[in-house]
N, C-alpha and C positions, 0 to 999 in steps of 0.2 A: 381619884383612884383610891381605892383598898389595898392595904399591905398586909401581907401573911409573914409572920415571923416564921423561923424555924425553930425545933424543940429549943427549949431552956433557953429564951431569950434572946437567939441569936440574930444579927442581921435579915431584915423580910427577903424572903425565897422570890417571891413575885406580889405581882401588884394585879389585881384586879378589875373592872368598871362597874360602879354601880349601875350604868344603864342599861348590861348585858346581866350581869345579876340580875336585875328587875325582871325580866322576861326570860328567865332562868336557863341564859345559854351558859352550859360550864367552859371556861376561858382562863387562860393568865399570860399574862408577860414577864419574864422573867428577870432576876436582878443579877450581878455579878456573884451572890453568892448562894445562887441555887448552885445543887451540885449533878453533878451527871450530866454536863451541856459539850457539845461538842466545842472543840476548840478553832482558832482559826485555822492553825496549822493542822486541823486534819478538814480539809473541803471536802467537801461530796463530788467524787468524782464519776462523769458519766458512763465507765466505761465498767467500776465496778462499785454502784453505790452502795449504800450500807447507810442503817438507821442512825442519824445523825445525833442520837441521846445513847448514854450509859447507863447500867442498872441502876446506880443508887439515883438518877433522875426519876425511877418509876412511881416512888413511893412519894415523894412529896407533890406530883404534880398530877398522881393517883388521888390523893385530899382534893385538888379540886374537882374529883370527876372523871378525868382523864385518864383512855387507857390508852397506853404506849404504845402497848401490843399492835394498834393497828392504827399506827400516826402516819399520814401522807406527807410526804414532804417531797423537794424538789431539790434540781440544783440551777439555785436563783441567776440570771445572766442578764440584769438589768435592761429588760423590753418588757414589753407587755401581750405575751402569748399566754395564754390560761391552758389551764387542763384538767379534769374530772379527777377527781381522787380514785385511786381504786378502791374496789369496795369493801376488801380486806386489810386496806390501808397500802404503805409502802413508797417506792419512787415513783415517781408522778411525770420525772421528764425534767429538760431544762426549760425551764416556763418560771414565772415571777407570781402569775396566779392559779391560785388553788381554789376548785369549786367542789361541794357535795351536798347530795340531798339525801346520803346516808346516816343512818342514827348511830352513833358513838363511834365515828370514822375521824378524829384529832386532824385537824390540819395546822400544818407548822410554817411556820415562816420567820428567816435568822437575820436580826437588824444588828447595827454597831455604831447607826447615825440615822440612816433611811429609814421611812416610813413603814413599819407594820398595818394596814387597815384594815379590821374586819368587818363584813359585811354579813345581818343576821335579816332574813325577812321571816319573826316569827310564827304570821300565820300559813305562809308555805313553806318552813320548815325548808331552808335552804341558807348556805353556805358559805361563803365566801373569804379568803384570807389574800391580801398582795403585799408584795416587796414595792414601794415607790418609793427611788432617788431621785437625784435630780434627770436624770437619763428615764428614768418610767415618766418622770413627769412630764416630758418633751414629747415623749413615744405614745402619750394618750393609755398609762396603765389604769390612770384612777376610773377615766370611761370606760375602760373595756370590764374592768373589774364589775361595773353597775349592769354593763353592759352582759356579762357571760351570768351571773347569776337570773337575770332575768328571762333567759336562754331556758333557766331550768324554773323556773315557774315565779321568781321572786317579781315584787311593785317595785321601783325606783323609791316612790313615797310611801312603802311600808316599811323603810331598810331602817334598823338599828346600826349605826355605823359608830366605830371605833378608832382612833388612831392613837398607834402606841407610843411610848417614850420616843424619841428623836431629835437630831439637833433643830436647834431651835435659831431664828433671825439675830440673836445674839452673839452666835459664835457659828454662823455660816458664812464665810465670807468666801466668794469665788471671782473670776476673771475668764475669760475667753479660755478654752472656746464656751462656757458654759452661757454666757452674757450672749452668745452668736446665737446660739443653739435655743435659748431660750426666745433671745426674737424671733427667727424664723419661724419659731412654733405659734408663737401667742402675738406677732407683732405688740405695738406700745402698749396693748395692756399689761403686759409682762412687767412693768416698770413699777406696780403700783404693787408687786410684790418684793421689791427690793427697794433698798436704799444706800446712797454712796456712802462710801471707808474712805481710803487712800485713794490716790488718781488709778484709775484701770480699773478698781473692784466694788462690788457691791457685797452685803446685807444681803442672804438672798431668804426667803421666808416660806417655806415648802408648806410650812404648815397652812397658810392662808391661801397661797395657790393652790392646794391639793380640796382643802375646803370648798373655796369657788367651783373648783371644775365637778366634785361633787353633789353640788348645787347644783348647777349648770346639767347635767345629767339626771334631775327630780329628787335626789337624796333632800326632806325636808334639814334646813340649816337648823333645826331646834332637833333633830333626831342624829349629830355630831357630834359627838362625845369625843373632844381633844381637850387632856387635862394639861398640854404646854409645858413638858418637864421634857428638860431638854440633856440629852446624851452628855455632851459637853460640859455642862456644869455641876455634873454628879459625878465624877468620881469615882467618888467611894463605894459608889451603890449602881451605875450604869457603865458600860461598855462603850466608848468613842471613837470608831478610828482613827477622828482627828486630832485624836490625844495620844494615837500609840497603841491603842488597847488590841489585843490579839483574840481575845477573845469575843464572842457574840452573846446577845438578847435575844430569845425565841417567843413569840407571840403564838398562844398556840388555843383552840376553840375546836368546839365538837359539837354536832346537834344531839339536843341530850332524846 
């Protein structure tokens, strides 16, 4: 990944992919000390949403590209129900995935441990952005994700795909029901993404599971951009829930 400082030196605002660079989709992921990100203690609530960024977010994440003015965003509820961006931007719904095949229509999606994944297929100019935790990945979001953009004209095997900061098998350690939940989903193969801790719990590795099942759904494994920087072990520079942190990481991409 690429880091963007902010003026005069300070801490990088966000991080980049050179793979989505390459094929000039404008993107970033954000660090703890981009400014204007909503916080956790304000949620996006269903009933009166409201654009989840602040003004002084516009201008630095206006450098890559991005216009706020009409950023699609949701309020994410850990499944895997998608929904079109609207075309002037705005709330999208409670859904985890965000699709569009509009040009400079931002789609957002707010992580704090779970998977950001964006999905670009650039010769039809189509869209895709998901929330996967361990709960989307049970629910089948990473398939539905390959699955709704292809809906709007994308290949499986043309997808430039991205996954952003998140915890990583180093510091995911879980126990039932999530160990239940994952067998039933995936029987024993489920096993080959974790590894045993202490008695009851496993290592669990989202990043390799999420990888396979994108596989497994035609995404080429050489068109995977996971740089494996993991929420938990940063600190100073990423967002954790399982550290406390209150605040959120926005992943956010636009068709240019």
């Amino acid at each position: 990944m690429t880091s963007r400082l902010l003026p005069h030196g300070e801490p990088a605002a966000y991080f980049t992919f050179p793979s989505l660079t390459a094929v000039g989709l404008p993107h970033v992921t954000t660090t703890r000390h981009c400014p204007g990100i909503v916080s956790f203690a304000e949620p996006i609530a269903p009933e009166a949403p409201r654009a989840p960024f602040r003004p002084e977010a516009a201008a630095v994440l206006g450098s890559a590209g991005l216009e706020l003015g009409r950023v699609s965003y949701a309020r994410q509820v850990h499944g895997a129900d998608a929904a079109q961006a609207p075309a002037r931007g705005g709330f999208a719904g409670s859904v985890d995935l965000l699709v569009t095949g509009e040009r400079r229509v931002p789609l957002a999606i707010f992580t704090a441990d779970c998977l950001a994944i964006v999905l670009y297929d650039p010769t039809a100019q189509v869209l895709g952005l998901a929330h996967v935790g361990w709960r989307g990945t049970v629910r089948g979001a990473t398939q539905a994700a390959v699955r709704v953009v292809g809906e709007l004209g994308a290949r499986a095997g043309a997808l430039r795909v991205a996954i952003a900061p998140s915890i990583g098998p180093c510091c995911y350690e879980v126990d039932e029901p999530v160990t239940t939940e994952f067998a039933s989903a995936f029987g024993e193969r489920w096993t080959a993404w974790a590894r045993p801790s202490r008695p009851g719990h496993v290592m669990l590795d989202l990043w390799t599971a999420n990888e396979t099942l994108l596989t497994e759904a035609g995404v080429a494994p050489a068109s995977v951009d996971n740089p494996r920087l993991c929420t938990a072990c940063h600190p100073e520079l990423l967002y954790s829930y399982r550290k406390g942190s209150r605040g959120r990481l926005v992943t956010v991409a636009a068709l240019p």
